[in-house]
N, C-alpha and C positions, 0 to 999 in steps of 0.2 A: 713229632720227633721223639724216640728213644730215648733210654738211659745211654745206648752207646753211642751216641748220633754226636758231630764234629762236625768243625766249621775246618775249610780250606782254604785261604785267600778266600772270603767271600763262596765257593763251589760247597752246599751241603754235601757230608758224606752219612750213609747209614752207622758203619762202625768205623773204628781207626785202622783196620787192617789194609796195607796194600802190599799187594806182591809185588816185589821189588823185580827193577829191570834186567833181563838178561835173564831169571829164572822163569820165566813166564808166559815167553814166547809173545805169543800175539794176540793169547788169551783163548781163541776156539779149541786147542789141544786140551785145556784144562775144562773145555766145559764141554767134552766127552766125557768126562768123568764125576762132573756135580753142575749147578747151575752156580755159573760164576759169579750171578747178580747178586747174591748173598755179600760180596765184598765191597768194603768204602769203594775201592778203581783200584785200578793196577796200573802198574808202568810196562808200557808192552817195552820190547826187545830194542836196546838202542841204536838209533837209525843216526846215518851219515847221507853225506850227497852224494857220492857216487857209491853202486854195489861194493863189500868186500868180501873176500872170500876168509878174513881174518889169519890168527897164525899157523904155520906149520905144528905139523903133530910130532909129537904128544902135548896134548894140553891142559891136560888134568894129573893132577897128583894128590894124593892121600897123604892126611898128618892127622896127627893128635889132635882132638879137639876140632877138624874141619878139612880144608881142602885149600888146593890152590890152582885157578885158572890162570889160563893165558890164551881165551878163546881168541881173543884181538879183534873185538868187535862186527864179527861176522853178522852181516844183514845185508838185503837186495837193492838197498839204496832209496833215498827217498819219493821218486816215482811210481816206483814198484809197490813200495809200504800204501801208497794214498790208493793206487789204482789195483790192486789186487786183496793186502791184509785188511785193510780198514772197511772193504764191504763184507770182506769175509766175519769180521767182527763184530761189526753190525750185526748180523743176525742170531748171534749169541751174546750181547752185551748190550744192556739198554740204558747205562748210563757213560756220564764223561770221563774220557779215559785218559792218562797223563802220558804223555809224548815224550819219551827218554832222547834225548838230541845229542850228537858226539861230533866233532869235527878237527880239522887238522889249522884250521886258521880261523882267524876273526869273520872271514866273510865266509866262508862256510858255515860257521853259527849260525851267523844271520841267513844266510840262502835256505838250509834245512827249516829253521824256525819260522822263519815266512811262511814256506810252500803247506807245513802242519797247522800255523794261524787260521788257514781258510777253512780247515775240517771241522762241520760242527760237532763232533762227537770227542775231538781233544775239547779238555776243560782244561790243561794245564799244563806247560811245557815244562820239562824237567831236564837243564841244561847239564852233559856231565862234565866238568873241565877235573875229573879226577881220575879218567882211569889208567892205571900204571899198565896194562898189558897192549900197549903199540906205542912207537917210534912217532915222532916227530906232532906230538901233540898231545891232547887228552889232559896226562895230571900236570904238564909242564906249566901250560894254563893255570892249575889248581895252586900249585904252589909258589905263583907272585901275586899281591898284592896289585898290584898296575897290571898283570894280564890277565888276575878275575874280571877284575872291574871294566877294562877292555869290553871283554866278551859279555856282557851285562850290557852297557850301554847299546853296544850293536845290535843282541835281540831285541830289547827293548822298544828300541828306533823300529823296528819292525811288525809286532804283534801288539796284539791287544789281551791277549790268554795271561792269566799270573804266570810269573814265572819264577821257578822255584833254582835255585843253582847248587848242584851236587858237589860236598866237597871230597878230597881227601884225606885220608887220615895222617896222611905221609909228611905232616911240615911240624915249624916248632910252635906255633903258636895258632891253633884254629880258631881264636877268636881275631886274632888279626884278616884271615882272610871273609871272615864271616861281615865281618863290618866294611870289610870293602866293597864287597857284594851288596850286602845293605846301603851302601852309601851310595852305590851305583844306578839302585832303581829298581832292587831285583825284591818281588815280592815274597818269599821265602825262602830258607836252604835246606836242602838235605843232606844228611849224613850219618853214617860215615862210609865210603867206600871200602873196597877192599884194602887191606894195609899191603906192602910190600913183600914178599917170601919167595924161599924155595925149597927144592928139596936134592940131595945127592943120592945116587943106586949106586949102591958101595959094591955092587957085583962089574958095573961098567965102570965105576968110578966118573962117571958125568951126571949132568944134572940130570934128574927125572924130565923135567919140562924142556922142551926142543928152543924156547924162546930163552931159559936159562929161568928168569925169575916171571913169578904170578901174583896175582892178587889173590891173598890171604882171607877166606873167611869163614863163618863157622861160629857152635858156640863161644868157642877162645876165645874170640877177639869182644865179647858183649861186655864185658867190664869197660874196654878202652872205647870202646863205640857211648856207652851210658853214659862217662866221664865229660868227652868231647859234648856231647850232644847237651850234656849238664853247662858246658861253659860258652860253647854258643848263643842256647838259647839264655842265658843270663848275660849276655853282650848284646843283643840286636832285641829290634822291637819286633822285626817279622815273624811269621809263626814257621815251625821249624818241624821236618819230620825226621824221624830219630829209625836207625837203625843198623845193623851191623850184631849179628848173633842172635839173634830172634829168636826162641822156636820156642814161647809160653804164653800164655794166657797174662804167668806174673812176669814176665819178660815187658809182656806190652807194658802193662800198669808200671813197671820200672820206669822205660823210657818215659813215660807221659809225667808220671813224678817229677822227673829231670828235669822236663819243660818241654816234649817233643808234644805236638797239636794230633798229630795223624805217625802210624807206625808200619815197616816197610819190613815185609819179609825175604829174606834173598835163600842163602843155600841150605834154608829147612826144605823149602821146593822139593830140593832136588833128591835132598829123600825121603818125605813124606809126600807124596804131590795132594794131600787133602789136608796139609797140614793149616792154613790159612782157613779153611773153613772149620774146620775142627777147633779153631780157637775162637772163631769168632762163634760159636755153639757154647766153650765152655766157660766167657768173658763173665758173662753174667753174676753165674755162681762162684767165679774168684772174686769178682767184688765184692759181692754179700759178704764173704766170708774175710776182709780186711775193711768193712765196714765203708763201702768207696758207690754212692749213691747215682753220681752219674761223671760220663767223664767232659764234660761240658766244662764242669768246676773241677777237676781233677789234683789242679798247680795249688788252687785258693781255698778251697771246700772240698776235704779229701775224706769226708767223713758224713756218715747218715744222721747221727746225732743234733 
């Protein structure tokens, strides 16, 4: 094992880099372009039970500092994901790869999470009860205490895969829900999701996004992502991965300071698409140079000395 080499729940990873869900596809687009196995895993594209076609357009809007979607979870549904992406990924990806999971109820949790439990090639299901861009579910979940843990208990009852739960950034106290997940049974959390935003076109005078409001992300939000990610993992004993504005080398080594185990790239993706491996290329020499020996000891021993 490396100097960059991390523990998952128990799943070796080579470095801490993953490309975060929803920026990544399903992993074969990106390794037309480089061999994607240079990466800890990635979170392919988050899957629901039935196909969606996601939200009406327009769905992207530009800001200072980042961007704002409101894809609304567009993907073929979980049939489709096991019986068509996942062999296609297979042949470009030779390690376990982590199951981004979304649903509109408790047993849709549990039914998508089951059906990706039998795939050997998930190592890791990654529940999102955070995202703000669709109706009648998602961060609704994220933002109670009794309906994290809800949806926690359910997958649970069902898989044997760690299971990591995605939160929000959207509520007042993210160590409250952090611990209810932890309390629940869930082996890790991620975060942070996109925050809440929008934008207005002062020429039509409506919103830019056709949904009205999007999740927020980008460099801007890496302070508030760092913070969150700082007081989670100083609340729970599971190991946490940290993410939300990413796009450095010292970016990782921040998170991981914080207390994040593994760190999760999302909308550098989408303009750098070699950005994820270009950091994991220039990890090395930013640690040398803040004196940081391996990231194993990162939290405890952040120093070669």
């Amino acid at each position: 094992m490396g100097r960059l080499s991390v523990d998952l729940c128990g799943i070796p990873l080579d470095n801490p880099v993953i490309p975060a869900s929803g920026t990544f596809g399903y992993g074969y687009e990106f390794a037309e372009l480089y061999d994607i196995n240079c990466l800890g895993t990635f979170s392919f594209k988050g899957t629901t039970k039935e196909p969606r076609f996601g939200n009406p357009t327009p769905r992207i809007a530009e800001c200072t500092g980042g961007m704002i979607n409101a894809v609304g979870l567009q993907n073929p549904g979980v049939d489709k994901v096991i019986e068509e992406e996942l062999p296609k990924l297979k042949t470009c990806f030779h390690k376990p790869v982590m199951a981004n999971v979304s649903g509109f109820s408790v047993e849709e949790y549990a039914y998508t999470c089951a059906r990706l439990d039998k795939e050997p090639q998930v190592g890791w299901l990654e529940v999102n009860i955070s995202c703000p861009n669709v109706h009648g579910g998602g961060m609704s979940f994220g933002t109670d205490p009794k309906a994290a843990a809800a949806v926690v208990k359910a997958v649970k009852a069902v898989t044997k895969k760690p299971v990591l739960i995605k939160l929000t950034p959207n509520v007042t106290d993210i160590t409250e829900i952090a611990k209810a997940c932890e309390e629940a049974g869930a082996d890790g959390i991620s975060l942070i999701n996109t925050l809440l935003g929008m934008r207005i076109d002062l020429k039509t005078k409506r919103p830019v996004i056709a949904n009205v409001m999007g999740g927020f992300s980008g460099p801007a939000v890496f302070p508030v992502a760092l913070r969150m990610v700082y007081q989670a993992a100083h609340a729970v004993d599971i190991p946490v991965v940290g993410m939300g504005g990413v796009s450095s080398p010292e970016d990782v080594l921040e998170m991981m300071l914080a207390g994040a185990c593994a760190v999760e790239i999302g909308a550098a993706n989408l303009v750098n698409p070699y950005i994820c491996r270009d950091i994991i290329r220039d990890l090395p020499a930013v640690m040398d140079r803040y004196h940081i020996k391996d990231l194993k000891h990162i939290n405890i021993e952040s120093t070669g000395e």
